[in-house]
C-alpha positions in Angstrom: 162.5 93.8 21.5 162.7 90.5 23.3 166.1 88.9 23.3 165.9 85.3 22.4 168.8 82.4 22.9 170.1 79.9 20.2 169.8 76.7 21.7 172.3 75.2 20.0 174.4 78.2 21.1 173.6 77.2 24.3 174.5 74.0 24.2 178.3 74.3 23.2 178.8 76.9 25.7 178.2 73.6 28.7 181.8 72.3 29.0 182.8 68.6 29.1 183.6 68.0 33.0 187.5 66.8 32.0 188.0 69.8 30.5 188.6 72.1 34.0 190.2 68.7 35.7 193.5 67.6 36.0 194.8 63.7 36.5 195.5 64.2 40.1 192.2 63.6 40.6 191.2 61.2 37.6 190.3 57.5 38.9 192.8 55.4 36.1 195.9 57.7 37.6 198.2 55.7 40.1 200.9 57.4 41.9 204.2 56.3 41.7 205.0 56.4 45.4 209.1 55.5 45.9 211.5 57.8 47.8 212.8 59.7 45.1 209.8 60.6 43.1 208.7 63.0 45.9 208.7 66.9 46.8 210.0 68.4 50.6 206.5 67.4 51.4 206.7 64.2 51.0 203.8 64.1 48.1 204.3 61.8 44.7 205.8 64.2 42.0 204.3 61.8 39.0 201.2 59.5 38.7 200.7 57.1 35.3 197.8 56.5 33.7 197.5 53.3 31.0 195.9 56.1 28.4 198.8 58.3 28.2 201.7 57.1 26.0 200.0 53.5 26.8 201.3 53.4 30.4 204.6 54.2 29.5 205.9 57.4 31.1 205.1 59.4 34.0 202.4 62.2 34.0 203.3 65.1 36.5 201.2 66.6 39.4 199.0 69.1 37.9 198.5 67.8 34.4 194.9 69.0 32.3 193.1 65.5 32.2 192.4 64.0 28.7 188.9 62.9 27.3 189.0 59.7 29.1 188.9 61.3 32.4 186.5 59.3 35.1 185.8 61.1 38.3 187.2 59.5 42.0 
């Protein structure tokens, strides 16, 4: 017997691209580039973005992007 597909079944397994991102690489982040927000490398510990807490706080290296994540 022939195995058939769902496509609907098929269709929610394709994954919204923000989903395996992180803001590191999300065009809205900035870095916050001043001497003591850095590793022993010398790379930016935080970045902000105006969608998270409205701007407000810090996001660190690493973070899972949100929904309004826009490739660089």
């Amino acid at each position: 017997m022939k195995k058939t597909t769902n496509k609907s079944v098929a269709a929610r397994k394709e994954r919204e691209p923000w989903l395996d991102a992180i803001c590191d690489d999300c065009q809205h982040g900035t870095w916050n580039d001043v001497f003591w927000n850095r590793d022993p490398q010398g790379k930016p510990l935080t970045l902000r973005c105006p969608y998270y807490e409205n701007g407000k706080y810090g996001i660190l290296r690493g973070t899972k992007a949100c929904s309004k994540y826009a490739e660089r």
